[in-house]
C-alpha positions in Angstrom: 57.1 -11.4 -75.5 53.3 -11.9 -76.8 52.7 -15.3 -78.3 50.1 -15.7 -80.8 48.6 -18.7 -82.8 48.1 -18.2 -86.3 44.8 -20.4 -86.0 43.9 -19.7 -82.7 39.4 -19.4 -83.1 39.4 -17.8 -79.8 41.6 -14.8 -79.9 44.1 -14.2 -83.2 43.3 -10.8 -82.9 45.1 -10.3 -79.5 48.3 -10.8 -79.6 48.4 -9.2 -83.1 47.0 -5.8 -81.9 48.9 -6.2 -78.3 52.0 -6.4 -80.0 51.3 -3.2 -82.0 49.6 -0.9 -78.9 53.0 -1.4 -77.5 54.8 -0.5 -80.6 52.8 2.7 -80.6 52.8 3.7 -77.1 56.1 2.4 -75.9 58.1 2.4 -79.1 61.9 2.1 -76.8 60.3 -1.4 -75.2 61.6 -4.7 -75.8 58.8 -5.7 -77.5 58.6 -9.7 -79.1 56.3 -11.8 -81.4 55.8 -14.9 -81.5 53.7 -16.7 -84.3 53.0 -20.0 -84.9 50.7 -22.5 -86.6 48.8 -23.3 -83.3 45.5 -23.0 -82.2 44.4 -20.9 -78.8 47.1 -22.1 -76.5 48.7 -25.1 -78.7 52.5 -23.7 -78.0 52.3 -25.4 -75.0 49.1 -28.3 -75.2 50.1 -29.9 -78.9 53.9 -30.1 -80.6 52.3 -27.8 -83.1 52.8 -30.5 -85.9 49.6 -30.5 -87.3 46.1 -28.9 -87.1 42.9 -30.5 -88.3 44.1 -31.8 -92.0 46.8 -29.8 -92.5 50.7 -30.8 -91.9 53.2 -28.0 -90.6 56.0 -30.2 -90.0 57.6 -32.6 -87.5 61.4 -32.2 -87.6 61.3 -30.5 -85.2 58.0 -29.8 -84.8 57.0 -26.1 -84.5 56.1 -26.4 -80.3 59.4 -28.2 -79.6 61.5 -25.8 -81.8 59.3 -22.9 -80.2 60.2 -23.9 -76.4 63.9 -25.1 -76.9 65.3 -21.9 -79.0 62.4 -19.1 -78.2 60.5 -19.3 -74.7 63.9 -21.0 -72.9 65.9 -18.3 -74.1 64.1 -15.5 -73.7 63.1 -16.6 -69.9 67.0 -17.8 -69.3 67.4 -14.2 -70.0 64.9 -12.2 -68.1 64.7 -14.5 -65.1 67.9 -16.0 -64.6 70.1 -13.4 -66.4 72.1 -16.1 -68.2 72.4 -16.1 -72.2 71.1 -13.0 -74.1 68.7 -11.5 -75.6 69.6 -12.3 -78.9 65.3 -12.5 -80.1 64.5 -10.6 -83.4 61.6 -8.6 -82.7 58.8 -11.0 -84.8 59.7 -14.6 -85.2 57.2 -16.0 -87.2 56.0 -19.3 -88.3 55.5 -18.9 -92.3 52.7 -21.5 -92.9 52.6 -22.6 -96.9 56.5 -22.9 -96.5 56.0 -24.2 -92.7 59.8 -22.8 -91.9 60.5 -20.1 -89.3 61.6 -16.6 -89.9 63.2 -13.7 -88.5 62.2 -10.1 -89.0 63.6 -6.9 -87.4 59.2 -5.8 -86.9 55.9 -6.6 -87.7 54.6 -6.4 -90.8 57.6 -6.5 -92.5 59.3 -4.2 -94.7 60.0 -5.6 -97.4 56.6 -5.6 -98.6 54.4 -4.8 -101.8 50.8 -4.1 -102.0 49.1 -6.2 -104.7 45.7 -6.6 -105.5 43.8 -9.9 -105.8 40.3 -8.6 -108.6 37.5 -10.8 -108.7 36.1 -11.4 -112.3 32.8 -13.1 -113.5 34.1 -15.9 -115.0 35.6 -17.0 -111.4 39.0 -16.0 -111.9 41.3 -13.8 -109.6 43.3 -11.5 -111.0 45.9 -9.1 -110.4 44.8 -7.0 -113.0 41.5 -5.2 -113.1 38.8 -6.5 -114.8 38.2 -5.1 -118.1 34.0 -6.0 -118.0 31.3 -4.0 -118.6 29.5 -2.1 -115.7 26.8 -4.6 -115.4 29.3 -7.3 -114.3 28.2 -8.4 -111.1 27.9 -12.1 -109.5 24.6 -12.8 -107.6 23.3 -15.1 -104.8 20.6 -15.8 -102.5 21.1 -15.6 -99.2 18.6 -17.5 -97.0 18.4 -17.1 -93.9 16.6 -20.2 -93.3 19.2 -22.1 -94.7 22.7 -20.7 -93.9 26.1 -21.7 -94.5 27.7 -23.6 -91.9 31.2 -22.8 -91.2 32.2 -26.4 -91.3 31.3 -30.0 -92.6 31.9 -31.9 -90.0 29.2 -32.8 -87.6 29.7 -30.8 -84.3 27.4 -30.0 -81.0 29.7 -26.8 -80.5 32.9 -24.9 -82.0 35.4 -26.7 -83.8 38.9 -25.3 -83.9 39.9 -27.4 -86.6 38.1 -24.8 -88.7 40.7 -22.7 -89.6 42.5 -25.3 -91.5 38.8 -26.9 -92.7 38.7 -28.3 -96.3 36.2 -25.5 -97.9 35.0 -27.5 -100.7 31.9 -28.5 -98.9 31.0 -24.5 -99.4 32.2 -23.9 -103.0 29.6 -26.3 -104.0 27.1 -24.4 -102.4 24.7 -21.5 -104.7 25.0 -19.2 -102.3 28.9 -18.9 -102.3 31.0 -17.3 -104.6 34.5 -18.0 -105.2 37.2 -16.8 -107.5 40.5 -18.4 -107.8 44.0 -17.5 -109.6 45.9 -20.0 -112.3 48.1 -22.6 -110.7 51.1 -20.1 -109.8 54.1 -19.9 -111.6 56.1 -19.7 -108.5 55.7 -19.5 -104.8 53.5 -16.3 -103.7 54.4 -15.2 -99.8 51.7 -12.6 -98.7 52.5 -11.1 -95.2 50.7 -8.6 -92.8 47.2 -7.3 -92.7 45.1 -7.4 -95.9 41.4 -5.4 -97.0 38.4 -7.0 -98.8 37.4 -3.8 -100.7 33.7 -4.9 -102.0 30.7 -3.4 -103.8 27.7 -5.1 -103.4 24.2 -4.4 -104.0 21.5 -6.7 -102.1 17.4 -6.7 -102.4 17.0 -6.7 -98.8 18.4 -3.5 -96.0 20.8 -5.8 -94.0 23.4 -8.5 -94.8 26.3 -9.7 -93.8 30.0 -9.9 -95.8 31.9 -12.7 -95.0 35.7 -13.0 -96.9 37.7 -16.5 -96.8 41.4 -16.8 -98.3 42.2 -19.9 -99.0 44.8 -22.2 -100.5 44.1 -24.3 -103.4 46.1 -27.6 -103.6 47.1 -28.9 -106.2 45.3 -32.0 -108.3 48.4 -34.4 -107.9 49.3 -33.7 -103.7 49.8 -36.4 -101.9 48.5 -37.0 -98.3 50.0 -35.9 -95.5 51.5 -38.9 -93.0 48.3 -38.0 -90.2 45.9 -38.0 -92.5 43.2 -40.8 -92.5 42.5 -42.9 -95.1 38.7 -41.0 -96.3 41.0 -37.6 -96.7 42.1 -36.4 -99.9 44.3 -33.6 -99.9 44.5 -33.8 -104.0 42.3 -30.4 -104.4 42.2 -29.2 -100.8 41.0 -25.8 -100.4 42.4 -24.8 -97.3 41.5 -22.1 -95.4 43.9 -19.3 -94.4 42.3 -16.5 -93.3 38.9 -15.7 -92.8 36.4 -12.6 -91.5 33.2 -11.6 -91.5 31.5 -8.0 -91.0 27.9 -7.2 -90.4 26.8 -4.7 -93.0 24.9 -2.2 -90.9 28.4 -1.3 -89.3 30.1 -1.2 -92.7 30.8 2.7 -91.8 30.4 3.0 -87.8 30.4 0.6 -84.9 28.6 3.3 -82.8 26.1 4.3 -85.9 24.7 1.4 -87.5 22.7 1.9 -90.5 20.6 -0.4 -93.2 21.5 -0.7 -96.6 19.6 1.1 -99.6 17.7 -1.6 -101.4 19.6 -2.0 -104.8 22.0 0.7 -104.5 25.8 -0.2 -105.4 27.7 0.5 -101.8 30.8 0.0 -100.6 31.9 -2.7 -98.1 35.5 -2.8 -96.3 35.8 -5.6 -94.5 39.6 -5.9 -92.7 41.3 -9.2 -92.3 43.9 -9.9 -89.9 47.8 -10.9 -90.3 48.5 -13.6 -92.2 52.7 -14.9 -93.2 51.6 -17.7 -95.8 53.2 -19.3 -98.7 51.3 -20.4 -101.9 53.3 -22.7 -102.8 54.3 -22.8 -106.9 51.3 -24.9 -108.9 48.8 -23.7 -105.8 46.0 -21.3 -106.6 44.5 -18.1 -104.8 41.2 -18.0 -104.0 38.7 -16.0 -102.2 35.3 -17.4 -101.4 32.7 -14.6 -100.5 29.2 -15.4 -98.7 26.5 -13.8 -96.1 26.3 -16.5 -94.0 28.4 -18.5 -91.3 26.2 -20.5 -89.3 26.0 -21.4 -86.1 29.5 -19.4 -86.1 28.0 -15.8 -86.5 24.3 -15.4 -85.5 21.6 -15.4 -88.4 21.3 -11.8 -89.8 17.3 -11.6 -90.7 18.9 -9.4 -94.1 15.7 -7.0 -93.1 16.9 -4.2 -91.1 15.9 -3.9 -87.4 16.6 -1.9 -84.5 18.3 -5.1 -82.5 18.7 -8.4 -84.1 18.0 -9.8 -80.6 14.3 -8.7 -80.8 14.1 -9.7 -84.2 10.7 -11.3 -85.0 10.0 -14.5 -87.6 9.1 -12.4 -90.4 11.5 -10.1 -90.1 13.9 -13.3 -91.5 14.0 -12.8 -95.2 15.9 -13.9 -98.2 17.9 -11.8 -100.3 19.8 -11.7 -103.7 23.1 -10.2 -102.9 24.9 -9.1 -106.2 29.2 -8.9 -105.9 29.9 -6.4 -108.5 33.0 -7.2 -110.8 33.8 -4.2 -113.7 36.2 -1.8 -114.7 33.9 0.7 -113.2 32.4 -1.4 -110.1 35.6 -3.6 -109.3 35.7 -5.7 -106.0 39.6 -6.7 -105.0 41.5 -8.4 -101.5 44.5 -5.2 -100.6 47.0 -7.3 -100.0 51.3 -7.5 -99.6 53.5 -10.0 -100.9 57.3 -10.5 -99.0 59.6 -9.8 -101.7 
């Protein structure tokens, strides 16, 4: 059994891509996952109830509910021989809805690939956008003055993060966002998704960094562990987030600069999410090149090893997001049906 957090900062990739190496190499195995809405470690060092701003629920709360009916079980089983083994294969926390659930593997099955467009006007779609060629959305990235990947004052890492309140960077110039209409109903999106980007920049380096996040809605009410100075009328809460450095946009082993200008393609994978927007919620996807002191300063002029980079080699940039018919930028990514 491999037991994951969904915002663990130190290591969500691990027990998502354990759980699958052992699918592919020892598909007979009895092979679990585990889920929940914890950071690195929290199934055992919080009850799991709450991270940062955000509320997952408290009756029972999701570490309590994990250890009496999932870890008890399945070590009654395998060490004592008592009970059974009566685990599905993924039991996973579905934050948004903040309710367990039960699937027979990970991803799911039941699932249908959906495409979140980014338009000019700010808007996500899941329809192309019908604009000209020339549709693009541009920035300046500055080195000098990055974006940091939170608001609230810290010496080092905050895991909070993952659940941060990303207003503080929508008001930013040098962040882009797009966002849906309230939703009509409740919008599930489960397993892996793809941020599928062209981008042109001025300078030969950048980097792409994708957030998903969940709009609340004007009217919601705070949550009971909130203190009084938070507002979670509005809250744009982060759900998912990555970040790729540009020069290995094709190969890890064969980094290579960007052409100044030229329209290229950027893939940039983001890992498993089980989340619920909830009805009245929006979608939205920021998109920036800096996450500071998170991921190092890229100088966004090309070098051999950013380590040896020297002062002037630290340049700004425009960094256009292109958003046509022709040039469209999307998030690949599956909705539970």
């Amino acid at each position: 059994m491999t037991v994951g957090g969904w915002f663990d900062a130190e290591d969500l990739y691990g027990p998502l891509k354990i759980y699958r190496s052992i699918e592919e190499s020892s598909p007979g195995a009895s092979n679990v996952l585990v889920m929940g809405p914890w950071r690195h470690g929290g199934w055992a060092r919080t009850d799991g109830a709450s991270l940062g701003n955000v509320f997952f629920g408290d009756a029972p709360a999701p570490s309590d509910f994990y250890q009496a009916h999932i870890e008890f079980p399945f070590f009654n089983y395998h060490l004592k021989g008592q009970g059974t083994a009566s685990l599905p294969e993924a039991y996973m926390f579905e934050t948004g809805a903040n309710a367990w659930r039960k699937f027979d593997k990970w991803p799911p099955q039941n699932l249908e690939p959906q495409r979140l467009y980014f338009n000019t006007n700010g808007s996500l779609t899941f329809t192309p956008p019908l604009a000209s060629a020339e549709a693009f959305d541009e920035f300046i990235s500055d080195p000098e003055n990055p974006v940091p990947f939170t608001e609230a004052t810290a010496i080092g890492m905050t895991i909070e993060y993952m659940t941060d309140d990303q207003r503080f960077a929508a008001r930013r110039p040098d962040v882009v966002e797009y966002q849906t209409e309230p939703l009509a109903q409740d919008l599930t999106l489960a397993g892996s998704m793809m941020a599928h980007l062209k981008v042109a920049i001025t300078g030969t380096d950048a980097d792409w960094i994708v957030k998903l996040i969940d709009v609340y809605p004007d009217h919601h009410p705070v949550f009971p562990h909130n203190p009084g100075h938070i507002k979670m009328a509005g809250y744009q809460q982060m759900v998912r987030s990555e970040v790729l450095r540009g020069r290995f946009r094709n190969s890890y082993e064969k980094p290579e600069p960007f052409t100044p200008n030229q329209v290229t393609d950027v893939h940039l994978a983001l890992l498993d999410v089980l989340h619920t927007f909830k009805k009245g919620h929006r979608v939205m996807v920021q998109v920036q090149s800096t996450w500071f002191p998170l991921i190092d300063r890229n100088p966004q002029k090309y070098v051999e090893n950013i380590f040896h980079a020297e002062a002037a080699d630290f340049i700004k940039a425009t960094h256009r997001i292109y958003a046509s018919a022709e040039q469209s930028s999307y998030v690949q990514v599956k909705a539970l049906k």
